[in-house]
C-alpha positions as CSV (number, residue, x, y, z in Angstrom):
1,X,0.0,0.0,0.0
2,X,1.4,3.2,-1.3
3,X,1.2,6.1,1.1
4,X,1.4,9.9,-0.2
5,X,2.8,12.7,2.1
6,X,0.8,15.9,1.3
7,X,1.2,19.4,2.1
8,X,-2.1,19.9,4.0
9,X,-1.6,23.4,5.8
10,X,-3.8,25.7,7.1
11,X,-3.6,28.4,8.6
12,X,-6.2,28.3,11.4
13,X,-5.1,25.1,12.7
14,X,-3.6,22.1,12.4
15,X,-4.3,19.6,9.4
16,X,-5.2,15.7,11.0
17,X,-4.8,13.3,8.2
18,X,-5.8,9.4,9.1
19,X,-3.8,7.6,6.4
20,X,-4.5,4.0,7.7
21,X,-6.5,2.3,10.4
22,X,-6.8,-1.5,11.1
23,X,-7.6,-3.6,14.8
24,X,-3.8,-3.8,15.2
25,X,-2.6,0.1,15.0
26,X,-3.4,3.4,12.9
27,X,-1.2,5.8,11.2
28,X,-2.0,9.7,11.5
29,X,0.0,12.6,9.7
30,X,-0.2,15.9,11.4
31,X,0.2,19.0,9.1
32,X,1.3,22.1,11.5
33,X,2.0,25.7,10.6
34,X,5.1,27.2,12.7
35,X,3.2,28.0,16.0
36,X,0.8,25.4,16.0
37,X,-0.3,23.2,18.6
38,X,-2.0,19.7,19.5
39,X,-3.0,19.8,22.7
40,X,-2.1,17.4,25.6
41,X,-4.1,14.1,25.2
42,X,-3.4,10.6,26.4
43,X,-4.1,7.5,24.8
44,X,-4.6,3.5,25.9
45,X,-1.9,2.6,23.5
46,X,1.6,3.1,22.4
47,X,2.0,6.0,19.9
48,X,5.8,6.2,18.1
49,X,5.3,9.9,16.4
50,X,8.2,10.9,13.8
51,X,9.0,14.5,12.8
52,X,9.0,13.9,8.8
53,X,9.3,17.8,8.1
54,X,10.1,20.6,10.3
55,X,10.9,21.0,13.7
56,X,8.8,20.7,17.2
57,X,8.6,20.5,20.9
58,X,7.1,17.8,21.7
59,X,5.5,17.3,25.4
60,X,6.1,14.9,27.9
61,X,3.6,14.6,30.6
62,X,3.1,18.1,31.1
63,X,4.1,21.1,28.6
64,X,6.9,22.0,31.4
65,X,8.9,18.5,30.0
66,X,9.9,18.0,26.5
67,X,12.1,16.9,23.4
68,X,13.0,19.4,20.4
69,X,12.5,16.5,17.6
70,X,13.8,17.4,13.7
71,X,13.4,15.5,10.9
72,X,13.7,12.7,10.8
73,X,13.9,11.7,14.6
74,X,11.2,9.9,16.7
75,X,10.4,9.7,20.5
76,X,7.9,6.8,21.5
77,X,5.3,7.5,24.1
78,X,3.9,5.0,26.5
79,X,0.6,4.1,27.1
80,X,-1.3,6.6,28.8
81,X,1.2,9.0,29.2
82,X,0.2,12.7,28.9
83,X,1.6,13.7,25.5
84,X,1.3,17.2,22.6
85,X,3.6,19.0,20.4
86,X,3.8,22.7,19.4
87,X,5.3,23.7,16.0
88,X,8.5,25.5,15.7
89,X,8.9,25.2,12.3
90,X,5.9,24.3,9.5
91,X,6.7,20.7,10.4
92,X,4.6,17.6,9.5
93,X,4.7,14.5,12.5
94,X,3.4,10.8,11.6
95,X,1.9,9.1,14.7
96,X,1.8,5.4,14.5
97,X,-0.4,4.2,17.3
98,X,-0.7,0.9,18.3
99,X,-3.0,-1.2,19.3
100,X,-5.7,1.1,17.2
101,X,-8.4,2.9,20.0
102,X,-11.1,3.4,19.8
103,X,-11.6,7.4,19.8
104,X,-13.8,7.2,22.6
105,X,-11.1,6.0,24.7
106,X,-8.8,8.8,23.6
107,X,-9.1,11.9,26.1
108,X,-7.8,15.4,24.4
109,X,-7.7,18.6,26.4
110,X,-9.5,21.6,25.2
């Protein structure tokens, strides 16, 4: 299965992109302008996100703790654990997260 990276960017707010969803895991591309934020959320499963363009903070537990990610790194969150990013760059992140949730399990801050 071929997989196409656009260039999805608005300027109001981030661009959410499910590329692939199965029971096993789901793939999501986020498409951020430079100042751009997903908010803290937590989710039952793993999530692996990797910057693919750009460059981010990217929270750990609370917006106080985090990792500047460029491309082409990746830092893996755990289950559950509090996690966002903020663009510092026009960056786009893929999130591979696995087991798939459902999105009623998955709990994101306003």
């Amino acid at each position: 299965m071929k997989i196409k990276i656009d260039f999805n960017f608005s300027e109001e707010k981030p661009i959410t992109k499910r590329l692939f969803a199965n029971k096993d895991m789901i793939i999501v591309h986020f498409y951020l302008k430079s100042g751009q934020k997903i908010p803290m959320h937590a989710s039952p499963s793993t999530v692996l996100v990797s910057v693919l363009e750009g460059k981010g903070k990217f929270f750990i537990d609370n917006e106080d703790n985090f990792e500047i990610l460029e491309k082409g790194e990746s830092f893996i969150y755990n289950p559950k654990q509090p996690h966002g990013f903020l663009a510092l760059e026009d960056m786009i992140v893929q999130a591979v997260i696995a087991p798939n949730p459902s999105i009623s399990k998955i709990n994101i801050e306003k």
